[in-house]
Structure formats: C-alpha cells, structure tokens
C-alpha positions in Angstrom: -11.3 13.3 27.1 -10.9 11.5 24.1 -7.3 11.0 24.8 -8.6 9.0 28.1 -11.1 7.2 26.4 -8.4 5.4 24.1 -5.6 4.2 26.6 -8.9 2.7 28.4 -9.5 0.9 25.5 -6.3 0.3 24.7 -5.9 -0.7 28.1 -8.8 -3.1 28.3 -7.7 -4.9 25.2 -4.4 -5.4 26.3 -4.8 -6.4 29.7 -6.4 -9.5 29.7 -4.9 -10.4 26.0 -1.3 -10.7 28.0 -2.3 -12.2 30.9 -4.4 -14.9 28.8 -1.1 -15.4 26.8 0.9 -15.7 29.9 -1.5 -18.2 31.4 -1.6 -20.4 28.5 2.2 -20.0 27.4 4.0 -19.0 30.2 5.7 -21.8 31.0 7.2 -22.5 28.3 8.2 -18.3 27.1 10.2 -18.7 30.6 12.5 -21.2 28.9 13.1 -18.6 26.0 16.0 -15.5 26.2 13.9 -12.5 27.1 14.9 -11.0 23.5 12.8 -13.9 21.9 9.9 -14.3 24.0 9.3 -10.4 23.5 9.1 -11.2 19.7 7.0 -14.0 20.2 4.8 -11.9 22.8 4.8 -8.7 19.8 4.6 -10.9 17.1 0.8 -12.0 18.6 0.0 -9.2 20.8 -0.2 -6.2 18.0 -2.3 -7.8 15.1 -4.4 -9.2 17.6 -4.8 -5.9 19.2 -4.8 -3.4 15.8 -7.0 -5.9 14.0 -9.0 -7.3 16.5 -9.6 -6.1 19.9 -9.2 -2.4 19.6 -12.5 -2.7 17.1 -14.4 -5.2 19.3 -14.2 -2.5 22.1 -14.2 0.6 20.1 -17.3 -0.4 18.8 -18.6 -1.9 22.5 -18.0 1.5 23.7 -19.5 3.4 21.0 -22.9 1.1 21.7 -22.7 2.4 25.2 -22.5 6.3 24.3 -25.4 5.7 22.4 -27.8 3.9 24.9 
C-alpha cells in the first residue's frame, strides 16, 4: 500500500507541474530540438518536484491520515 500511496503523490505533483509548464512555455519549447527541451523540462521539473512538491503533498496527505 505504501508503494501506491507514493506514485499518487508522485503522480499528483507531477501532473499538473508539466502541464502548467507546457501551458506557459509550450510554445516556445516546440521551437527547441526535442533533446534540449527535455533538459530544459528536467532541469525545472526535478528540483521542483524533490524539493518542493513531493513535501507539500507528502505532508497534505499525512494531515489527512490523521483527521
């Protein structure tokens, strides 16, 4: 279970931080080889992810068990 419980975090921080990048930047990462707007993509995606939404939820989630 706890296996489950971390790709749905995972998977709620990620989500929505790659479509919000997409939205906003899309346009111009199309212009960009694929090789360098994966870079670009990584190079904001996984801090923001290890250092910053995988906590925020983590802890949302923990609040929740305990109510």
């Amino acid at each position: 279970m706890k296996k489950l419980k971390t790709s749905f975090i995972v998977w709620i921080a990620i989500y929505p931080a790659i479509t919000g990048i997409l939205f906003l930047f899309g346009d111009s990462l199309n212009e960009l080889p694929i090789t360098i707007r994966t870079l670009i993509l990584t190079l904001v995606l996984v801090p923001l992810m290890v250092y910053v939404l995988i906590p925020f939820w983590t802890k949302v989630f923990l609040k929740i068990k305990d109510l």
